[in-house]
N, C-alpha and C positions, 0 to 999 in steps of 0.2 A: 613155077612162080618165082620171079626175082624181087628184092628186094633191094631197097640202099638208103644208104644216108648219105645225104650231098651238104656242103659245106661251098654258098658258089660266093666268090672272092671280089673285089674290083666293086664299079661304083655300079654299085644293083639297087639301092632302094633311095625311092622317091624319080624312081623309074615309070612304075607302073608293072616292075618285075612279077610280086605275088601275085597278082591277077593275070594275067599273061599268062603264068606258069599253071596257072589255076583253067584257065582254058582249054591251052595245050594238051593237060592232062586228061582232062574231060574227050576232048577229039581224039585222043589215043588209048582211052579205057583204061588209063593207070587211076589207083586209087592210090592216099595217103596225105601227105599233108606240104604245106609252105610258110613262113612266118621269118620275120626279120630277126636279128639278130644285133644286141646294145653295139657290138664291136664293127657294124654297118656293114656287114656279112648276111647270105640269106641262108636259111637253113630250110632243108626237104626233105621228107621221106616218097620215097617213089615204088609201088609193089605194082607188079602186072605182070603180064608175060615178058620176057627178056625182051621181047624185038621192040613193045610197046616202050620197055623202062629205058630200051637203049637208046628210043628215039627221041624221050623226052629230055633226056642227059645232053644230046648232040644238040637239041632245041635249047639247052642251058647255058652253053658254051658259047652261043650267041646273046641269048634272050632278046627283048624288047629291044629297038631300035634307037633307044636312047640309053641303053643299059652298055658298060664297057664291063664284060668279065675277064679277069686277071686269069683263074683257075678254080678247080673246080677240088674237092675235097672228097673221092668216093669211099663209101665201106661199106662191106656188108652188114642188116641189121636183122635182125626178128619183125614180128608184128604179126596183124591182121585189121586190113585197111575194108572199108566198103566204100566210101567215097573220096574224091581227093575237095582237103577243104582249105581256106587261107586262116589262120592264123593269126590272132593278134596277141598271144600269150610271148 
């Protein structure tokens, strides 16, 4: 089981990023969470099997088609996720 915390950079919100990413996640059986962030940065927690959290990662690095991501911010976190959910905190 992997884990991370992503930090993704560049113009990601009012994209349609968190839901995007909230899909994604779901089709690839990653659980944990997505939610914007004041400094217009999006913030995620990604847990699943490495090949699942490494695919959603690669999927971030693009995102939605009208999202331009700059970079992406990895680290490793703790937790324990059941679903992945969007965020509005």
């Amino acid at each position: 089981m992997k884990t991370l915390h992503l930090q993704i950079l560049g113009r990601v919100q009012g994209v349609w990023f968190r839901e995007s990413m909230r899909r994604e996640a779901e089709r690839l059986g990653v659980a944990g969470w997505v939610r914007n962030r004041p400094d217009g940065s999006v913030e995620a927690v990604a847990q699943g099997p490495a090949g699942a959290v490494d695919a959603l990662v690669e999927w971030a690095r693009v995102g939605p088609p009208q999202a331009r991501v700059e970079r992406i911010i990895e680290t490793e976190t703790e937790g324990h996720y059941r679903v992945f959910e969007k965020r509005t905190d």
